[in-house]
C-alpha positions as CSV (number, residue, x, y, z in Angstrom):
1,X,52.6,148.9,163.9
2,X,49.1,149.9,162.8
3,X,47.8,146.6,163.0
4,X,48.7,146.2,166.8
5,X,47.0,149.2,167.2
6,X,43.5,148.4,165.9
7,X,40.6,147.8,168.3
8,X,40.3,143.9,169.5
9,X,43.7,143.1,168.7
10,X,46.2,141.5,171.1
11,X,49.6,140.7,170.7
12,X,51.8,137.9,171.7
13,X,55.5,138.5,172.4
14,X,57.8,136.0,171.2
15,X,58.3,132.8,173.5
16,X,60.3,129.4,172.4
17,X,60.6,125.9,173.5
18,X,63.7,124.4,174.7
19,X,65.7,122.1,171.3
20,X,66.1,119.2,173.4
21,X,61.9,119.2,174.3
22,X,60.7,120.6,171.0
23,X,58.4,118.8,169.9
24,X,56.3,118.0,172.8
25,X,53.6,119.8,172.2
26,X,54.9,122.5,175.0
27,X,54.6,125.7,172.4
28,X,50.8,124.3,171.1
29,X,50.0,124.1,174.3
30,X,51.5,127.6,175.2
31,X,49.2,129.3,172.5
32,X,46.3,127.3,173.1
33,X,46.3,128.7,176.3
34,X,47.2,132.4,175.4
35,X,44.2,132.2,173.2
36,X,41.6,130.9,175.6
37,X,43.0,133.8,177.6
38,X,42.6,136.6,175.1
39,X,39.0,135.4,174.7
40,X,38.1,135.3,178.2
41,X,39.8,139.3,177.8
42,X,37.3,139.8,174.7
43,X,39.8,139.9,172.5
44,X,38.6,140.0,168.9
45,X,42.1,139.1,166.9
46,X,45.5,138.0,168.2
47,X,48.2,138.5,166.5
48,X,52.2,138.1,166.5
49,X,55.1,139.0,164.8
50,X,58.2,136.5,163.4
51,X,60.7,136.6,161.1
52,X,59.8,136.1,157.8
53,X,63.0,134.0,156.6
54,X,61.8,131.8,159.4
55,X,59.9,129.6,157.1
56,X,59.3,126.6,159.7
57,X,57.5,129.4,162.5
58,X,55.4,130.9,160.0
59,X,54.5,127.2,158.6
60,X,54.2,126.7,162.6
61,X,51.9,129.5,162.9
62,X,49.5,129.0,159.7
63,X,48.7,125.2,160.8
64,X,47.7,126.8,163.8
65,X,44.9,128.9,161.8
66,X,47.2,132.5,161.9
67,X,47.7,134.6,158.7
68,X,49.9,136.9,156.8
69,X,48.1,140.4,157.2
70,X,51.0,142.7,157.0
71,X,54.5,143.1,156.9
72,X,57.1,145.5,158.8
73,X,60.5,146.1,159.3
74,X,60.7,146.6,162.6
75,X,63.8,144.8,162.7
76,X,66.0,146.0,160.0
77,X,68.3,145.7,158.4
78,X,68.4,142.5,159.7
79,X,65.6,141.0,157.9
80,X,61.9,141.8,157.7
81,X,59.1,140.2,160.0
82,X,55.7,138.9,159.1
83,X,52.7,140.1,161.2
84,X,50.1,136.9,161.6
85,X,46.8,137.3,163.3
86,X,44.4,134.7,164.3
87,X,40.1,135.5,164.7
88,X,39.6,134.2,168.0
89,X,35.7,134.6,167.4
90,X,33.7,131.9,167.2
């Protein structure tokens, strides 16, 4: 995916929270670290993938200050993912 591939970008693999502990604050504080990581690294941009019928993640994901930059279809023919990224520069 060509945006994965651009200099400064990062990725984050999917992760979840437990139903019964959603809600917690477990996954913000899961990516609040993963970010303070990938600046420490340098990195410029993070970025992850989800599924874009998944309404409530990508809702999840723009609070968090991530946007829509791309799409792909790395998943068909299931359905089609949303690529989000997130400036990590200050």
């Amino acid at each position: 995916m060509p945006w994965f591939d651009r200099p400064g970008v990062a990725a984050v693999s999917q992760f979840a929270v437990e139903p019964d502990v959603q809600g917690l604050g477990i996954g913000s504080a899961l990516l609040a670290r993963v970010e303070e990581l990938a600046r420490a690294d340098g990195v410029v941009e993070l970025s992850l993938n989800t599924a874009e019928p998944a309404r409530h993640l990508v809702a999840y994901y723009e609070k968090r200050g991530y946007r829509l930059v791309d799409h792909t279809d790395a998943t068909m023919p299931n359905y089609r993912s949303v690529i989000l990224s997130k400036c990590l520069e200050r």
